[in-house]
C-alpha positions as CSV (number, residue, x, y, z in Angstrom):
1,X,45.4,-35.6,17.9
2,X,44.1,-35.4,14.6
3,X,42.1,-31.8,14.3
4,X,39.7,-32.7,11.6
5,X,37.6,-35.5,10.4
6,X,38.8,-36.4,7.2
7,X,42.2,-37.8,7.3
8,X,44.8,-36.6,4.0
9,X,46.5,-39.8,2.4
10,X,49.3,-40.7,4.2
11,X,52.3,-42.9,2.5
12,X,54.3,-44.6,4.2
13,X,57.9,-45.7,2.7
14,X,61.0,-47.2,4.5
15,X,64.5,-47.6,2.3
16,X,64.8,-45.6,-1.2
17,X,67.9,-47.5,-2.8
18,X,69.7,-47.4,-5.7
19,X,72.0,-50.4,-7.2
20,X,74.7,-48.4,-5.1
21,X,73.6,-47.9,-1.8
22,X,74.6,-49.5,1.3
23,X,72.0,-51.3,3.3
24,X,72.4,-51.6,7.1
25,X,73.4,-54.9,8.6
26,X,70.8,-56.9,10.6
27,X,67.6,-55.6,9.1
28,X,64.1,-56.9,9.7
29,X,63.1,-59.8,7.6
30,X,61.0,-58.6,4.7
31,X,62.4,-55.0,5.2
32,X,63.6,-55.2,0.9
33,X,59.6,-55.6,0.0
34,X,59.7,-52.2,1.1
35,X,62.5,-50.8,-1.0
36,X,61.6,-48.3,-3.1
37,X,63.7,-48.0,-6.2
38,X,65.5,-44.2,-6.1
39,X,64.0,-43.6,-10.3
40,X,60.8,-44.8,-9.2
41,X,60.4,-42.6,-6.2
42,X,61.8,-39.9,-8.1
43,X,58.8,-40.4,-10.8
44,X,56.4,-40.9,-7.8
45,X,57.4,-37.3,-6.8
46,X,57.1,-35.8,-10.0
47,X,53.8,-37.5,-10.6
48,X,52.6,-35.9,-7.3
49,X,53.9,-32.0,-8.0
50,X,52.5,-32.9,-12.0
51,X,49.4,-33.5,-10.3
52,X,49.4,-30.6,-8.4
53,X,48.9,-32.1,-4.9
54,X,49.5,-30.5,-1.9
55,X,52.4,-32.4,-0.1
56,X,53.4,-31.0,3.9
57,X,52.8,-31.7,7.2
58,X,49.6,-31.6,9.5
59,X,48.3,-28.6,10.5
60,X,50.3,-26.7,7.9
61,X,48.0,-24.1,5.6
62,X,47.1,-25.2,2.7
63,X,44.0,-23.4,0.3
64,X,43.6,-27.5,-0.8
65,X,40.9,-30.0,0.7
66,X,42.2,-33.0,2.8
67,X,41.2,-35.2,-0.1
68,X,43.9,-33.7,-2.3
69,X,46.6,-33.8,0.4
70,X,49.2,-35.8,1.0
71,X,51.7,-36.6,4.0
72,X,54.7,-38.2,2.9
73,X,56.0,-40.5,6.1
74,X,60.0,-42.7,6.0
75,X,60.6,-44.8,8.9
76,X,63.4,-46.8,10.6
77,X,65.7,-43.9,9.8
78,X,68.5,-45.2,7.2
79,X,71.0,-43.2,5.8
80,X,69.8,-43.6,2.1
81,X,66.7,-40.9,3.6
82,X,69.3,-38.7,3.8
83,X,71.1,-39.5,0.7
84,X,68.3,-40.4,-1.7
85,X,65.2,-38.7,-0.6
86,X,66.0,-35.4,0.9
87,X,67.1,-34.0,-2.4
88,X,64.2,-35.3,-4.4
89,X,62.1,-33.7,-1.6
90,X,64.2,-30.3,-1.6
91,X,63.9,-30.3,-5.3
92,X,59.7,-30.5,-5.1
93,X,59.2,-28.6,-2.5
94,X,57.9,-30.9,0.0
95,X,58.0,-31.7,3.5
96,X,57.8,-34.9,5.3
97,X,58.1,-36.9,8.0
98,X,61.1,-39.3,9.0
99,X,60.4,-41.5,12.1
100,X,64.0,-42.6,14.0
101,X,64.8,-45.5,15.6
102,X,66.6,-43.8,18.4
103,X,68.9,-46.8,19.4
104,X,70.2,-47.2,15.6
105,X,71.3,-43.6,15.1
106,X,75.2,-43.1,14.4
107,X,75.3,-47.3,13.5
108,X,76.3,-48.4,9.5
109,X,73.6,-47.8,7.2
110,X,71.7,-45.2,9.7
111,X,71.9,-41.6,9.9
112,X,73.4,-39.6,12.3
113,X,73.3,-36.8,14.6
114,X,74.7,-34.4,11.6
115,X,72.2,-35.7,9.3
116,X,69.5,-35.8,11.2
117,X,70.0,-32.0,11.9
118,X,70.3,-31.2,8.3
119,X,66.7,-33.1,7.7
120,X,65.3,-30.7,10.4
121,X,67.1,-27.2,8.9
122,X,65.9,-28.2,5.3
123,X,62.4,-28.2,6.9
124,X,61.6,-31.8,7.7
125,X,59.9,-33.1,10.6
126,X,61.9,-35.5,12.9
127,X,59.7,-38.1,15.1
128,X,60.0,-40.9,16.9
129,X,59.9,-44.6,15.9
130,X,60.4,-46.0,19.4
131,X,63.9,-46.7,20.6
132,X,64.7,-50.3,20.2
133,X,61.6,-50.6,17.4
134,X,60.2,-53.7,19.6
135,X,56.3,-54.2,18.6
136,X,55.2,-52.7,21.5
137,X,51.8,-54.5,22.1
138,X,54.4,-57.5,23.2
139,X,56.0,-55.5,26.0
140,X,54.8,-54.7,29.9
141,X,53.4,-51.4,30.5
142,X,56.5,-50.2,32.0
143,X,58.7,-51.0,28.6
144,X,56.4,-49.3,26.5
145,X,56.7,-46.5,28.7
146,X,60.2,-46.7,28.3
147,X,60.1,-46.8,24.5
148,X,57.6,-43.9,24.2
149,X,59.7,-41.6,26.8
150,X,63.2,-42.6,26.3
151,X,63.2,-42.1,22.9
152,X,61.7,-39.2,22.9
153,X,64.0,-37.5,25.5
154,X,66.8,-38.9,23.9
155,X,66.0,-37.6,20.5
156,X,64.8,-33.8,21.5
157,X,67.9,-33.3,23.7
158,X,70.1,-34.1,20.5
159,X,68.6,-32.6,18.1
160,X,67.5,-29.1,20.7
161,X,63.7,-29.8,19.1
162,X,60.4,-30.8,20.1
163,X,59.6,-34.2,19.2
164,X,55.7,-34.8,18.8
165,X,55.4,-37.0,16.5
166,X,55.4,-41.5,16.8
167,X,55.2,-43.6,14.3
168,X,54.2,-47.4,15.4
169,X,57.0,-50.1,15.3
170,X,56.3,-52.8,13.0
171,X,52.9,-51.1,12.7
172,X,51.4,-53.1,15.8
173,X,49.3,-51.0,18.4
174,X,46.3,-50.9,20.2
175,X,44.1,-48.7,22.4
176,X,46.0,-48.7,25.4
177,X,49.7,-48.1,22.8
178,X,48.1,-45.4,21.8
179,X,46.6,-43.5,24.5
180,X,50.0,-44.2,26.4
181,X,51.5,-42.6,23.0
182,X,49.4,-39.2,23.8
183,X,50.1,-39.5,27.5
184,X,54.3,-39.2,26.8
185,X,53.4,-36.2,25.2
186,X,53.0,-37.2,21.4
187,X,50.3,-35.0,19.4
188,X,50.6,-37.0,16.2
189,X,50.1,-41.2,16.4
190,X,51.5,-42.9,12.9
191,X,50.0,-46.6,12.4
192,X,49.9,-48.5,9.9
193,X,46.8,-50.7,9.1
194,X,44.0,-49.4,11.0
195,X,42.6,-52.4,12.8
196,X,38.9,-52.7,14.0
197,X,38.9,-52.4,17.5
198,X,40.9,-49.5,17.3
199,X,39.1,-46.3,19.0
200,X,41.2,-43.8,19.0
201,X,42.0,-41.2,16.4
202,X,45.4,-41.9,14.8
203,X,46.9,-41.7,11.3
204,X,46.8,-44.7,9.4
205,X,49.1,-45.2,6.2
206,X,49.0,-46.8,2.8
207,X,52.6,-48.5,2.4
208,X,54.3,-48.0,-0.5
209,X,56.2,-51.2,-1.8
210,X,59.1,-52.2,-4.0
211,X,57.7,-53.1,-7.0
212,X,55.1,-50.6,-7.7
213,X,55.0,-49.0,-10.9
214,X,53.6,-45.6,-11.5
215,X,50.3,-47.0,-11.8
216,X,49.7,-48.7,-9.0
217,X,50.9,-45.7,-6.9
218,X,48.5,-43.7,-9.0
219,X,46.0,-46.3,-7.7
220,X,47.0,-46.0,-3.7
221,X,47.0,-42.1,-4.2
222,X,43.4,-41.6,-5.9
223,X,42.5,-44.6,-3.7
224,X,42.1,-47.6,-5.6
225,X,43.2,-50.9,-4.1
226,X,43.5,-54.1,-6.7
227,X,41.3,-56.8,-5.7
228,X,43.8,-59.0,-5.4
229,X,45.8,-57.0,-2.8
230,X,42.0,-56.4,-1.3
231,X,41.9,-60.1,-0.6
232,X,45.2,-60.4,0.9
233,X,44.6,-57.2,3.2
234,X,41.7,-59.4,4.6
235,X,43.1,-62.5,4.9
236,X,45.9,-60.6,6.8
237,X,43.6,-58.9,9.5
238,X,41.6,-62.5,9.7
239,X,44.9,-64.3,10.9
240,X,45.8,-60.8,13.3
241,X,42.4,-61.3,15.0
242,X,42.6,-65.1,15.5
243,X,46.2,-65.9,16.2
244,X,47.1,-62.3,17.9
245,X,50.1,-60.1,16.4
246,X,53.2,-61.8,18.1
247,X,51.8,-65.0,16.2
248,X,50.9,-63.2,13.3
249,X,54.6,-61.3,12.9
250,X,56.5,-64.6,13.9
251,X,54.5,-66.3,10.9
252,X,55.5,-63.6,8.4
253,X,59.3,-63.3,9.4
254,X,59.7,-67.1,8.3
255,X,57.6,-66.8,5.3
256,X,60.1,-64.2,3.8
257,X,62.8,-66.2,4.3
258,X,61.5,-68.8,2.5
């Protein structure tokens, strides 16, 4: 669990893609709103070392205060991580964190065992992003368990490492999620929205989106959050709490296709 009381800014990205790369097959709907452009996460980098802000992992020493930190965080685990972001990343210095979905690893469009290793050796932190990446507050006890512990298992006796870190599928959680997170031996929780109810400590996340330019990521790093996007954010938790998440994802999923 989280050792101090002020959380560092985490961002939370997913694909970085270029007119060239190859996307997997079967994506979730809505996935491309999360697409990050390669020249415009390369500028967000640069902005950040510019800046001089301290980009790593938890726990890592640092002379800087929490509220100039940042932790960089890439789920779903897709190959352009590998290709698009690691050498941007070797290039500032910085570590991050890339959260697998265990089931996907070796398919088109995903990385692999080889590249996964390389991610670890060049000093980035590998973590879980559930096995199947089912919304877990949808499933039994037992089949959370499952996704907690089988990916887990399955990912450390791959890779010969330590695996301590979960990011949420689809964002989704709650308390129980979470404290059955700790219990499979996690010491780091990744969410995304933090909702209300939510007791626990954990590490909520800012996502970054596909058409951001440099100001509006200048805006989610010094903390600033347009009003319009202030409205939607609420309107978004209002339809969570009344309708209930499965509802709420189901609703969204067609909406994109539209």
């Amino acid at each position: 669990m989280l050792e101090t009381s002020i959380q560092p800014l985490v961002l939370m990205y997913h694909g970085i893609v270029s007119e060239w790369t190859a996307l997997p097959k079967g994506r979730e709907a809505g996935a491309d709103l999360y697409d990050v452009p390669t020249v415009s996460f390369q500028e967000q980098m640069e902005w950040l070392k510019t800046e001089r802000y301290s980009v790593g992992i938890l726990n890592e020493a640092t002379p800087f205060p929490d509220e100039h930190r940042v932790i960089l965080t890439f789920d779903d685990g897709e190959m352009n991580n590998y290709d698009q972001v690691l050498p941007v990343l070797k290039k500032c210095g910085f570590r991050a964190y890339f959260f697998i979905i265990a089931k996907r690893i070796g398919e088109s469009g995903y990385m692999g065992w080889d590249e996964l290793r390389a991610m670890h050796e060049a000093g980035m932190v590998i973590g879980s992003h559930g096995f199947s990446h089912e919304i877990l507050t949808n499933l039994m006890d037992s089949q959370v368990e499952e996704e907690l512990c089988a990916s887990k298992k399955y990912l450390e006796r791959n890779l010969n490492i330590t695996i301590d870190a979960f990011s949420m599928p689809r964002g989704f959680c709650n308390n129980k999620v979470i404290r059955m997170a700790y219990d499979a031996g996690y010491k780091h929780v990744f969410i995304s929205d933090r909702p209300r109810a939510l007791k626990l400590e954990c590490l909520s996340r800012v996502a970054v989106k596909a058409g951001w330019l440099i100001k509006r990521f200048e805006q989610a790093v010094t903390g600033t959050t347009p009003a319009h996007e202030r409205v939607i954010g609420k309107s978004k938790s209002a339809i969570k709490r009344v309708f209930g998440e499965g509802i709420y994802d189901w609703v969204r999923r067609v909406l994109v296709r539209i």
